[in-house]
C-alpha positions as CSV (number, residue, x, y, z in Angstrom):
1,X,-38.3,3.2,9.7
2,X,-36.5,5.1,7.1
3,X,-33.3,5.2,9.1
4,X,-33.5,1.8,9.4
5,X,-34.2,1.8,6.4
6,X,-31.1,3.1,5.6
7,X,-28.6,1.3,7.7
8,X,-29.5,-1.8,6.8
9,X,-28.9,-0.6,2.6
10,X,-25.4,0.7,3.7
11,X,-25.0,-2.5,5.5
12,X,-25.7,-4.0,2.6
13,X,-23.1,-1.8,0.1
14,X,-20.2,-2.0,3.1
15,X,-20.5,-5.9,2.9
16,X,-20.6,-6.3,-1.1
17,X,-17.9,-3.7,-1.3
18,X,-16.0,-5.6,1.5
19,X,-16.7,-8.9,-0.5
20,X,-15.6,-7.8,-3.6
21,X,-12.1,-6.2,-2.5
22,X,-11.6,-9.7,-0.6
23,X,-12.4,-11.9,-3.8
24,X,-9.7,-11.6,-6.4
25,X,-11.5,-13.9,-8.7
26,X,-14.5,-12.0,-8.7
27,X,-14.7,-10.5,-12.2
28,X,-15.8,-6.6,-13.2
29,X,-18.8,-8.1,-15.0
30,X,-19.7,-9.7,-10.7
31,X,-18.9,-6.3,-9.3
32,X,-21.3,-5.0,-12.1
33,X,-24.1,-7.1,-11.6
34,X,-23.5,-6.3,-7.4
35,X,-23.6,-2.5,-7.9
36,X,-26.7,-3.0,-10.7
37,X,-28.8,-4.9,-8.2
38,X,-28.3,-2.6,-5.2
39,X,-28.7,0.5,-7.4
40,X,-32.2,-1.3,-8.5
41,X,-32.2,-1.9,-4.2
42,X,-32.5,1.5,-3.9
43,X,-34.9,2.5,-6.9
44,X,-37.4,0.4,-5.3
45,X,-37.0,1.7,-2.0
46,X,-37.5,5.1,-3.1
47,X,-40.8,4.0,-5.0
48,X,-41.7,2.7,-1.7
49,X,-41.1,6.0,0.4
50,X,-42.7,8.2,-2.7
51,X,-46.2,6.2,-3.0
52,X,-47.0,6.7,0.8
């Protein structure tokens, strides 16, 4: 489960990164806010992994 785990997070970067480089319009404070909330993605998934 933990590779799966971890596909489906890097799935998740490759399409905001894609996203972002595709929208012009989309501000730095956007791209922030993206890279905040998959960085807080990952804190919680590591929680998860470390308390079983």
């Amino acid at each position: 489960m933990s590779d799966q785990t971890d596909d489906a997070l890097q799935h998740v970067r490759e399409t905001f990164a894609t996203a972002a480089e595709e929208a012009e319009q989309l501000s730095e404070s956007a791209k922030q806010d993206v890279e905040d909330a998959i960085d807080d993605l990952e804190a919680r998934i590591e929680d998860l992994r470390n308390s079983n």
